[in-house]
N, C-alpha and C positions, 0 to 999 in steps of 0.2 A: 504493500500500500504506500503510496506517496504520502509521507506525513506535511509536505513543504504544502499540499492543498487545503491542509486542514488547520493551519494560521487563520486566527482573525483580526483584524483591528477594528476597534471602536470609533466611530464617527459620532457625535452629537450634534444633535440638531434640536430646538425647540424645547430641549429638556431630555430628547429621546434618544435614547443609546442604539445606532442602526450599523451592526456587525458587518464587516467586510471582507473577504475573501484576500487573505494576505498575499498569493498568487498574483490578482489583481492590482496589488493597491498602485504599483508604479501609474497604471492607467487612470486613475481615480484622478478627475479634481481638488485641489487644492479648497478647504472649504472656503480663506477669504477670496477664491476666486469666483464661488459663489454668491458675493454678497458684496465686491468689490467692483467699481468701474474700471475693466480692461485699460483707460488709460488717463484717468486719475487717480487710478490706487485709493479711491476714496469711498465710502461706505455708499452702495447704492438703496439697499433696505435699511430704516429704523427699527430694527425687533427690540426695542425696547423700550416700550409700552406694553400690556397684555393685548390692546386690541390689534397693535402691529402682527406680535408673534401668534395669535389665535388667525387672524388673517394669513399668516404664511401656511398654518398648520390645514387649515380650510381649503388653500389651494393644493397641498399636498394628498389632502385626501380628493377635493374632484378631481385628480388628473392621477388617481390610481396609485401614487407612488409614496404612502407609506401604509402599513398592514394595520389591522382593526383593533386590536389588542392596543398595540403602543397609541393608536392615534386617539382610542376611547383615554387612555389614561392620562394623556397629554390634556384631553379636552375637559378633561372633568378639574384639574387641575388650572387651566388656564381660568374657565369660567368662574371657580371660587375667587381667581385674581381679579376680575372681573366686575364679579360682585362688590368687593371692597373700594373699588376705583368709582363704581357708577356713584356708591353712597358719597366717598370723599370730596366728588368733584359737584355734589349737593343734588345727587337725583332725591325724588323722592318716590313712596308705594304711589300705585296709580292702578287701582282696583277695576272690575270689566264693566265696572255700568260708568266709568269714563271712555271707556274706548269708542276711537273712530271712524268712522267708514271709511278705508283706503283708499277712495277714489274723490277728489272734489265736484260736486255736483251728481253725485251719483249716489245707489241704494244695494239694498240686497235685488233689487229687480234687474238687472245688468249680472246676476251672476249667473251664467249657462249651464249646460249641463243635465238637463230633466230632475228626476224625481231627487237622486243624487247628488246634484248641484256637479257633475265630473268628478264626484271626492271619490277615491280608490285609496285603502288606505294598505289593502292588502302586497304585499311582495316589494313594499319600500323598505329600503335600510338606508342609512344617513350614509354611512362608513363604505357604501359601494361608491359615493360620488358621485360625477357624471356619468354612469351608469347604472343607474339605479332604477329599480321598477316602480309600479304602481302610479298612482297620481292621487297624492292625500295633500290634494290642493283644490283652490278654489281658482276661475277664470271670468273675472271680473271684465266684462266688454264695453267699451266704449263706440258711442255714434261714430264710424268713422269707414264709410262705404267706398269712398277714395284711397283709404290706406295712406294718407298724407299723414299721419299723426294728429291730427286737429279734430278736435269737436265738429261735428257737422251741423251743431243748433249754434254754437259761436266762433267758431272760424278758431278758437285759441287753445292751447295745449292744454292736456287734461293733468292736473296735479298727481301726483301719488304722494298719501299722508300717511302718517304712522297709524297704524290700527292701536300700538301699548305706546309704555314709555320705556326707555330701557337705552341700552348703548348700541353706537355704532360699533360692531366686532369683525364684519367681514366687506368686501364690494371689489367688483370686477368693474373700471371703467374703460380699458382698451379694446372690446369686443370689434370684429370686425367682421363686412358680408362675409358668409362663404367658410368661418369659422365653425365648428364641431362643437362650440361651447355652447350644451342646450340652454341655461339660462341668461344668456347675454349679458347686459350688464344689468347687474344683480348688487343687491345689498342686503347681510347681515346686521339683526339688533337683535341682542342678546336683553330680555325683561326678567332682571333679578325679583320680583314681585311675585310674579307666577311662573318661575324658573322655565321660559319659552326662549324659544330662538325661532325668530319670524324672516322668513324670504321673500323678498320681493324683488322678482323678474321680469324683465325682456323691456327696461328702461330705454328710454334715447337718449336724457342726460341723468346725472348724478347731482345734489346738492348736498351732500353731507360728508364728512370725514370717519376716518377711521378716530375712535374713542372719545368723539361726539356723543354730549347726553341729549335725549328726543322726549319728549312731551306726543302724550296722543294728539294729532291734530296737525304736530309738526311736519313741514312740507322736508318729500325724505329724493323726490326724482318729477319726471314726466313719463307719463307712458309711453311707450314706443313699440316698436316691431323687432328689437335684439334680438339673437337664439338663432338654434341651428334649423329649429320649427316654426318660430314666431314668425320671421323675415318673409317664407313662400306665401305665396298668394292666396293660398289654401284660407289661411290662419287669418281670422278676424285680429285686429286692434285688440289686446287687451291685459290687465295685469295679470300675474299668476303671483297666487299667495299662499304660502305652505307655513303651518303652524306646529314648530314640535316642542314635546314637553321633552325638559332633560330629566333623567333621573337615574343617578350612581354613573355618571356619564354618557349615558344612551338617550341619544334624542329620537322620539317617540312622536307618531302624527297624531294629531289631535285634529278633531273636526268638532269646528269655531261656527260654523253657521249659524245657531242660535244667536250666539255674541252678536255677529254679524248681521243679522235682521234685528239688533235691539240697537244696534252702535247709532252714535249719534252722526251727524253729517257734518261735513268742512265747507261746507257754502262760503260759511261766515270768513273762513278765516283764508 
């Protein structure tokens, strides 16, 4: 037996010890080459903040590349950091008969789907990532028969609000046509209140930052056509919103439609 294969060296990443094939390692990137500008030598990610490194942990799980074990225990870890950040930086509880309807100008009547509302909660796992089954989400539609992005009763872009209050933890805003990324550009808030981690998908812009605290109500994007499904012509205009409860680090979907048809509206704001 080749014993020289069965070397390993330890790489850390985000907290997590990811073993290496010591055969390999000559081939391996240098980690600051990961995290450095090729030709400033200068730090290109901030992972330090929790909402930076739960964002980097977030892209490593949608694009498959770290195992579900480490990445559950990373996450459960990060988000108790999380939690203490959202209080310190003066969140406050924000209970579900404040929550608000994701869409400005809009109701539970825009959400598609028949009897089911689209909700499929069955064969989703978080930890699969961009590959992931089921649809334990809701698809909120907006007027928009053109496909220009625009309201078709006011010519003007449709708001996307925060349904809780809670932190910015995750967002993708480089999406581009043609991309494989089924949620385009997408935003994480992690709600210490009722330990939820809320998605909201297939934006055309972004307003908010990584470990930004959000108020229900708060304007969080605009709706767009993003995603690898959104963009074809097929797909009406509209948001997709996935609600998971954490718990011992496994985020679990939760179906919010009741919440949903009681939320109050963003007209006003």
């Amino acid at each position: 037996m080749n014993l020289y294969c069965r070397l390993v060296l330890p790489l850390v990443f985000c907290g997590v010890v990811v073993y290496l094939p010591f055969g390999h390692a000559a081939a391996q990137p240098d980690l600051a080459e990961l995290t450095e500008s090729p030709v400033t030598k200068k730090p290109v990610l901030d992972l330090s903040s929790p909402a930076e490194r739960f964002n980097a942990l977030n892209s490593l799980v949608r694009d498959g590349k770290i195992g579900r074990v480490a990445a559950r225990s990373e996450l459960k870890r990060l988000l108790a950091e999380l939690r203490g950040e959202y209080y310190r930086k003066g969140g406050i509880d924000f209970l579900k008969d404040t929550w608000v309807f994701p869409l400005a100008g809009y109701d539970a009547r825009a959400m598609g789907g028949g009897r089911n509302k689209g909700y499929i909660a069955s064969g989703y796992d978080f930890f699969s990532g961009n590959r992931h089954g089921g649809h334990p989400s809701f698809d909120i539609f907006i007027h928009d028969r053109n496909q220009d992005c625009l309201d078709d009763r006011s010519g003007k872009p449709v708001r996307v609000l925060s349904l809780t209050g809670g932190i910015v933890v995750a967002l993708e805003r480089e999406w581009q046509q043609g991309s494989g990324l089924r949620g385009g550009k997408y935003i994480w808030i992690f709600d210490p209140t009722n330990d939820l981690l809320v998605y909201y998908a297939h934006n055309s812009e972004l307003f908010v930052k990584l470990g930004e605290i959000i108020k229900p109500g708060d304007q969080l994007a605009i709706v767009g056509r993003s995603g690898y499904n959104a963009e074809k012509r097929r797909s009406p205009s509209h948001l997709h919103l996935t609600v998971l409860r954490v718990r011992d680090g496994l985020p679990l979907p939760v179906n919010v439609y009741r919440e949903l048809a009681k939320a109050g509206t963003g007209t006003e704001r």
